[in-house]
N, C-alpha and C positions, 0 to 999 in steps of 0.2 A: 504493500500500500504506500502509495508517496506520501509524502511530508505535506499537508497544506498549508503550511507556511510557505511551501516555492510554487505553489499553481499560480496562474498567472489572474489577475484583479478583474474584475470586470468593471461595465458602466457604471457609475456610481453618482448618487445624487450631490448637488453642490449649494451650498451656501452661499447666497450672493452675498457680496462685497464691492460697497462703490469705490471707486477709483478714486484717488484723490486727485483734482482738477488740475495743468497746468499753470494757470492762471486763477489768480483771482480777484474779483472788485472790491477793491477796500475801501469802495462809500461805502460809510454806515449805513445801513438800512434799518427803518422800523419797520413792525407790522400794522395792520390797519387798527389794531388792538391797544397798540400800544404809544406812546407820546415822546417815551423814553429813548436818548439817543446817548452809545456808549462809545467812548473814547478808545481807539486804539488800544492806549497803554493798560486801559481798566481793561478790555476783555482779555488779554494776554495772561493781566494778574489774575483773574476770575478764574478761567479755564487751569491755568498751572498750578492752583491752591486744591481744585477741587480736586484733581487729577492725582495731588500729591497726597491727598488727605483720604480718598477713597478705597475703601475696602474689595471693590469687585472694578472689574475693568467697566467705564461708561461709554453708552450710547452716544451715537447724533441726540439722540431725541432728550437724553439727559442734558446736554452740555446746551441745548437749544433751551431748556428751561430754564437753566440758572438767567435767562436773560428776557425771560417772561415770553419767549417766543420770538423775539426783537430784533433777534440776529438770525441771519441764515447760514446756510449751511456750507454754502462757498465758503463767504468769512469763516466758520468756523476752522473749516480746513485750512487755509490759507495760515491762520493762528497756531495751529497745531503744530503746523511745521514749524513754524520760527522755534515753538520752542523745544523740538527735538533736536534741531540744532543749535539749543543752546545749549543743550545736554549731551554735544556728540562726545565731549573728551573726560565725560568724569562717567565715575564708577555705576551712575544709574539709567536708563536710556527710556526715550517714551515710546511703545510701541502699540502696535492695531493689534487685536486678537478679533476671536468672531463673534465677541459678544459689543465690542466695543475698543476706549483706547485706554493702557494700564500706563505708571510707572513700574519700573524694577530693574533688580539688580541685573548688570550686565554678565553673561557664563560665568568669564573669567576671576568676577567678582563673588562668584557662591562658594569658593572651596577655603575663603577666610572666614565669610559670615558664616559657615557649618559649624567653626571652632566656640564661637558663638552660642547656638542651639541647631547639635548634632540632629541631623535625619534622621527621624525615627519611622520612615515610611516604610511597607514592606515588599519584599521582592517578590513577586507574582507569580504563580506556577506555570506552566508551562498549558494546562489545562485553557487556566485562564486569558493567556496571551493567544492561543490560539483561534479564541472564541471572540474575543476582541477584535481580533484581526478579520475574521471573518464579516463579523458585523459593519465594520470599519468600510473594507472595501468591497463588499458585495452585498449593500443595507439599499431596500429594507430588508429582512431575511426574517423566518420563522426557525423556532427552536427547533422544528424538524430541520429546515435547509441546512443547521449548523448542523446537525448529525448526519447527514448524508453525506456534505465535504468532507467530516473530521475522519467518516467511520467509525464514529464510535455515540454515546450515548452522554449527553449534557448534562452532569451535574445542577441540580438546581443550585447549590451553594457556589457554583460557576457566575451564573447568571446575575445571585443575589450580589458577588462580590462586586461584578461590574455597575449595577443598578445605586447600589450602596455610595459608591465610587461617584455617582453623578456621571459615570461617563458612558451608558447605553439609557434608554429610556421606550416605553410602549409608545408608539406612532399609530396603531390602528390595527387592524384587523383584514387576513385576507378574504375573501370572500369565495370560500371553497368547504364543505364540510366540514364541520367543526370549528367553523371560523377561528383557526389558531391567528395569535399576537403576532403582529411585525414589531421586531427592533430595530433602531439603527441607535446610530451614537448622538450626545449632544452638544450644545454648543461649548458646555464646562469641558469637554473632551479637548477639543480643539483649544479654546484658552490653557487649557493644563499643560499641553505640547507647544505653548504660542506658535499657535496657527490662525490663520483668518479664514481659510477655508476647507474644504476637501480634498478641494485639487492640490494642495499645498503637502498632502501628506506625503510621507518617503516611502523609497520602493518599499513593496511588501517585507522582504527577510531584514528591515532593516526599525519596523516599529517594533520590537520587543526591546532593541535597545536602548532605542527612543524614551519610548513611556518608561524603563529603569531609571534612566536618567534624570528627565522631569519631573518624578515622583521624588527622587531622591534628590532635588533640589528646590522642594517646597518652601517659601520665606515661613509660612506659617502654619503651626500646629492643624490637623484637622483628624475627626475622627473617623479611623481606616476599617474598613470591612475586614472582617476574619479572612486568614488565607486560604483560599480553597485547599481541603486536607487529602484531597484524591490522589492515587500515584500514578496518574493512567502517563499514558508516555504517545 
């Protein structure tokens, strides 16, 4: 039986992500709501406080509220970037994920702040990374699809540890007898790997090292699913 970690990936569904514009108009703009009109310098400060003080990565649609709607979304990007590049040379960097835009520590800067508050994430078994992977690159898929690639038989404590994880999630139902659940992964998946989309993920034999990695360089505490205790191989 092959390995389905090396079949080859299929179609897979994508996360849009707007592009951030070449240009853009730096009139202020209000909305027809609103009266208020903000200064350059204040939306720069706005946007780099909330960004630095915020616990999940923000929206458009957040960053468009701290200014009652008032600003658009060009400006905003346009903002964004100035202040990624104020941040190109020190140790924190502002990036896009698929939830939104986060600050954080740059790679090369995680293996001081571990000394810090050591990683206590855990290493995934082999069960698990496979099932991921599956879901990953050939979602939406049902708990049968995942058994008929593996060859083998899906632990639920598999499934529960990825669901636990925030990083698979139910999308719906096929419409075939039994109506079994489709999963695919979600967007806390892709922010955990800073990704912004699907199509951004690595070849296939190459996410088990991935997700090791990114798990094990979490800034902060969270609480981990039990490790799947199967020895299936």
């Amino acid at each position: 039986m092959s390995d389905p970690l090396t079949q080859q990936p299929e179609q897979h569904s994508q996360i849009a992500v707007t592009d951030t514009p070449d240009t853009v108009n730096t009139e202020m703009e209000t909305s027809p709501e609103s009266s208020v009109r903000y200064e350059p310098k204040q939306i720069k400060r706005v946007l780099e406080t909330a960004l630095l003080t915020a616990q999940e990565p923000l929206p458009m649609a957040a960053l468009k509220k701290l200014f009652d709607n008032a600003i658009n979304a060009r400006q905003i990007y346009g903002v964004i970037d100035e202040i990624a590049g104020d941040w190109l040379n020190r140790g924190i960097e502002l990036v896009q994920v698929a939830s939104g835009w986060r600050f954080q520590a740059r790679r090369e800067m995680q293996p001081f702040l571990n000394r810090l508050d050591p990683p206590k994430a855990p290493r995934y078994s082999r069960a698990v990374l496979e099932t991921l992977a599956i879901i990953a690159y050939h979602q939406p898929v049902t708990r049968g699809d995942i058994e008929e690639i593996r060859g083998i038989s899906v632990s639920s404590s598999v499934l529960k540890t990825l669901t636990s994880r925030g990083w698979v999630d139910q999308v719906g139902y096929r419409n075939v007898p039994g109506k079994p659940a489709l999963l695919a992964t979600t967007q806390r998946f892709l922010d955990d790997l800073g990704l912004q989309s699907l199509e951004a993920l690595p070849p296939l034999q190459e996410l088990g090292a991935l997700v090791d990695t990114d798990v094990e360089s979490a800034q902060s505490a969270e609480a981990e699913a039990t490790i799947d205790p199967e020895n299936e191989q």
